[in-house]
C-alpha positions, 0 to 999 in steps of 0.5 A: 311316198309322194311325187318327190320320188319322180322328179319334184325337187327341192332346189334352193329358194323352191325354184325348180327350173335353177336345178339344171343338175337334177332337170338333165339327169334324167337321160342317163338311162333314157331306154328305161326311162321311156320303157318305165314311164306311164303313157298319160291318159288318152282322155287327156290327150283327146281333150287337148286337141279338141281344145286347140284351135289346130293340130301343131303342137309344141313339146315342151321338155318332151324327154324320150318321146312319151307325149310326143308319140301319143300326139303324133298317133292321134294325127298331130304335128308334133316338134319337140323341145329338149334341153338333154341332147340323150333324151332328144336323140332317144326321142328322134329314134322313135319318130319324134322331130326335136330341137335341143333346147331348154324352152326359155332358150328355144329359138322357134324362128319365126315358126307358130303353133297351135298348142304348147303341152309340157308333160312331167317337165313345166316345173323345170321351167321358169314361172315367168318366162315360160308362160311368155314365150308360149305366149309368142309362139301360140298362134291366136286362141292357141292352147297351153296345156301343162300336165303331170302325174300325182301317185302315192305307192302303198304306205309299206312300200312309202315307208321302206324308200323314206327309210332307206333314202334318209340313209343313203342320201341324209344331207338331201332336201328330199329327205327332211321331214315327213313326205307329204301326200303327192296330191298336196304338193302337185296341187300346190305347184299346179296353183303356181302354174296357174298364177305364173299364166295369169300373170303373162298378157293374152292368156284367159282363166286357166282351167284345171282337168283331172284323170283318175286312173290305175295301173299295176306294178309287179315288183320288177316293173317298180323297180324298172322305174325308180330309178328314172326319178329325180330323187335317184337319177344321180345316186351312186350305183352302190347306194341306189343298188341298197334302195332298189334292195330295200324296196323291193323286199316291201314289194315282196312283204305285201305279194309282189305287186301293187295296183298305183292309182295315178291322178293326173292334173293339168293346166289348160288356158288359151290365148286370146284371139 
């Protein structure tokens, strides 16, 4: 199945950031949430703060704090900018400073930064004025980096949350046609990104990085994330209690577990100086 399971939706005219419904569902189970959710690779983050011309990093839809903490751990100044007030208050208790906001309604106050980063959240922001106001608030060759995980779960276990989904939620966008290999549509959504920076004055090329890494899943920790995804963050607790059923026993069917390997892509330009 591919990333449509997290939180890739399929909102009218494919203008995610219109979605609000399914962008701030996400904080309905905000402890599972960040316990379920992967860190993302320390390479990664490594790489964005070399790039950077300082340490003061915006978060843009920082969420419970996942990102947020990685920075902050690698000696960055971080504030955060959240437009689920359940999420940013999770994110507050674990050490993140974070304004309520969506990012195109932020007011930074006069405030600049030396690095914008959006983990799992750029789609929820609009193509056009996203990339214009990191541009306001990027101090000069400043770093936007936008970053995602891609991931296809083994074929039986894709196959058995397609089956079931298209059951309980027939009259979903999600659940026309055959999925599409995670890769293809992060790729497709990372080249609007691309084209959404090139078209704001003051940003150079946007590069893209790649991360290829693993990680396991027993059948309780897949299960533990599911539902922090945009495809079920919003289904009744009946219906979600027969996916969770359905795929947990393909879990079971081939061992009780699963190795998931992740790639992780990213967006990265600079503004000017």
């Amino acid at each position: 199945m591919p990333t449509i399971v997290q939180e890739q939706p399929e909102p009218p005219r494919n203008e995610p950031h219109k979605a609000r419904q399914m962008a701030e569902s996400f904080g309905v189970h905000a402890e599972r949430y960040d316990r379920a959710r992967p860190d993302y690779p320390d390479a990664l983050v490594q790489q964005i703060i070399t790039a950077s011309p300082g340490p003061d990093i915006v978060d843009v839809g920082c969420g419970t704090g996942i990102e947020a903490r990685q920075f902050l751990a690698a000696g960055c100044k971080v504030l955060g900018v959240e437009p689920d007030v359940r999420m940013a208050e999770f994110a507050r208790r674990t050490g993140v400073e974070v304004e309520v906001a969506t990012f195109e309604d932020w007011d930074a106050a006069g405030r600049t930064f030396d690095a914008v980063v959006a983990g799992q959240s750029w789609h929820w922001v609009d193509p056009v004025a996203g990339p214009a106001k990191a541009a306001q608030v990027l101090r000069p060759g400043g770093l936007l980096a936008v970053f995602a995980h891609a991931y296809d779960p083994p074929p039986f276990v894709a196959e058995a949350f397609a089956t079931v989904f298209r059951k309980v939620a027939p009259n979903s966008p999600l659940s026309a046609g055959p999925p599409k290999p995670a890769q293809d549509i992060y790729q497709a959504m990372f080249a609007t990104f691309a084209d959404g920076i090139r078209k704001t004055a003051g940003f150079g090329e946007p590069e893209q990085w790649r991360f290829d890494w693993e990680q396991y899943y027993s059948r309780d920790d897949w299960l533990d994330l599911l539902p922090t995804t945009g495809a079920l963050t919003q289904l009744p607790p009946d219906k979600l209690a027969e996916v969770l059923e359905s795929v947990g026993a393909a879990i079971d069917a081939i061992g009780g577990g699963f190795t998931m390997a992740y790639t992780t892509m990213a967006i990265v330009a600079s503004l000017n100086t």
